[in-house]
N, C-alpha and C positions, 0 to 999 in steps of 0.2 A: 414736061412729061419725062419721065425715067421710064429708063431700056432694062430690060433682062441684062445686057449685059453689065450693065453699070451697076446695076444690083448685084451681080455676081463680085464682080472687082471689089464695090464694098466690105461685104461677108468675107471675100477672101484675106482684105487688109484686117477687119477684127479679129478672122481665125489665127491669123500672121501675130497679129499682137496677144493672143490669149497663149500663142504657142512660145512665144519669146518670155512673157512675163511667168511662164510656169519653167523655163529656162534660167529665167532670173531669181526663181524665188529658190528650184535646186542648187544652184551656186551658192547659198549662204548654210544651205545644212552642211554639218561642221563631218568630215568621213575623217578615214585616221591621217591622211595627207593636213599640208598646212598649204592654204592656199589664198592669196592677199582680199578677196573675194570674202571670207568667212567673216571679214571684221566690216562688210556692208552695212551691215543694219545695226552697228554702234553711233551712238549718238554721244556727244561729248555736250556739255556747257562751259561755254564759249565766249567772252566777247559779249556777254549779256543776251545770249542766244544758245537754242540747242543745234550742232551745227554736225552731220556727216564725219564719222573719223577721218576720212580719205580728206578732207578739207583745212582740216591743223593737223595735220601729220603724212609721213612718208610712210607706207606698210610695202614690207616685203616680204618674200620667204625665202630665206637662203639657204636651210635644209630642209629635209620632208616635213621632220617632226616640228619647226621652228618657223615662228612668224616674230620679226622686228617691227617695232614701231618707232621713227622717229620725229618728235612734233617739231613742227617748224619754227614753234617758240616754245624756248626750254619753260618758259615760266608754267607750259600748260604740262607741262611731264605727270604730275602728280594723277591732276584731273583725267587727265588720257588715260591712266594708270587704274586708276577708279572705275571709271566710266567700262572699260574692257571686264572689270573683275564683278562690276555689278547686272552687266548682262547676262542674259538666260541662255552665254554658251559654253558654260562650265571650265571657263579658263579663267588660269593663275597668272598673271604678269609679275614680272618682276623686273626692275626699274636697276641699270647698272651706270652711271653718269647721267646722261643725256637720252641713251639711248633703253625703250622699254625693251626685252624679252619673253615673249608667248609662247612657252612650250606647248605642242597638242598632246595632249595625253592619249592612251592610247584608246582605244573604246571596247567595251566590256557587251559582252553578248544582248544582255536583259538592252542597255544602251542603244543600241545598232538596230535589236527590233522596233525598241520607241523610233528611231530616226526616219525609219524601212515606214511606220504608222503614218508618222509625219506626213512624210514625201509620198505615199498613196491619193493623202488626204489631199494637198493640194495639187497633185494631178486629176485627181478629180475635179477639182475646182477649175484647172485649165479645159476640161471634158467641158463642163458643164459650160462655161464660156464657151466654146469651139459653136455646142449646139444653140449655145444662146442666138449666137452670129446670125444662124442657120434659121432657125423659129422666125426670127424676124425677117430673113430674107424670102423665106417660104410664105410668110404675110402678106409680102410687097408684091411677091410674083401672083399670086392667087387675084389679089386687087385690080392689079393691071388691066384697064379695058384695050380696047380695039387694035389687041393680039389677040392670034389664032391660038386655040386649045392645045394644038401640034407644039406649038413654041415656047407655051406656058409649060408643056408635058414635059420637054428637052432641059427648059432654065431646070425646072427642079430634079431632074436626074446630074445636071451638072453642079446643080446645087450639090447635092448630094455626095457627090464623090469629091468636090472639095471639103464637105465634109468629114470623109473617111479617109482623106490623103493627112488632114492636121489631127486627125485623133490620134493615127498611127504613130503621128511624129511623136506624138503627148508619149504614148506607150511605149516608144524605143528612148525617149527621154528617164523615162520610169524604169524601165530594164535597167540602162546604162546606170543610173544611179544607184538602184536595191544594190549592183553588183559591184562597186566601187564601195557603199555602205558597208557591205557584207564581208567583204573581201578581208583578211585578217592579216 
């Protein structure tokens, strides 16, 4: 038989994970900084596979405007080189020896509001996850037999305000970011 509280711990580990992965998914929208993070979600072909940039290659950023790529085998230089210019984050690489070059360009108004659209959207998506948590834990506590109504009443008020402790975080993740986005 499961506890109230073990339900809560639950819900609160999903909210935990809904709030990290909407942490995760902001660190890949591209703001006017270069940050080794932005080249997450490139994928390379690899070795007979599609494999993680961070996995054949070394990324860095050495100035704000500038992100390096160096693959760990020159042979893949070109494909790394590809693979960066054919993704959907509107960079130019350009390829000097061994070593690639990323400049970030800088971002244009109309830009910044798309990114501002973007990054609502899937703070909402981390929202909607938080209350997903929540619905099903509020399920679990309702079902529960032979607890008192007093204790049922308590789980879902504590429910609750772990619920409003992880939105909040969603929201100050959201702030912090529009204002980094926006930031010129």
């Amino acid at each position: 038989m499961t506890t109230i509280p073990e339900l809560l711990k639950h819900a609160k580990d999903l909210m935990h994970k809904a709030v990290e992965n909407t942490r995760r998914e902001f660190s890949s929208i591209r703001t006017g900084k270069a940050t080794t993070s932005l080249l997450d979600t490139v994928r390379v072909e690899a070795y007979g596979s599609q494999m993680p940039l961070n996995q054949v290659a070394m990324v860095a950023a050495p100035e704000p405007r500038m992100l390096t790529v160096q693959p760990f085998d020159k042979g893949l230089t070109q494909v790394v080189e590809k693979a960066i210019r054919d993704s959907d984050l509107g960079l130019n690489p350009a390829t000097q020896g061994g070593l690639i070059r990323v400049p970030i360009p800088t971002l244009t108004e109309e830009r910044r509001r798309d990114l501002v659209k973007v990054m609502h959207k899937l703070g909402e998506e981390g929202r909607v996850a938080v209350r997903h948590a929540r619905g099903d834990a509020h399920a679990k506590i309702k079902k529960l037999e032979k607890i008192a109504e007093d204790d049922k009443t308590r789980g879902e008020k504590d429910l609750q305000k772990l619920t409003d402790e992880h939105i909040k975080l969603i929201d100050s993740l959201i702030a912090a970011k529009e204002a980094e986005i926006m930031e010129v």
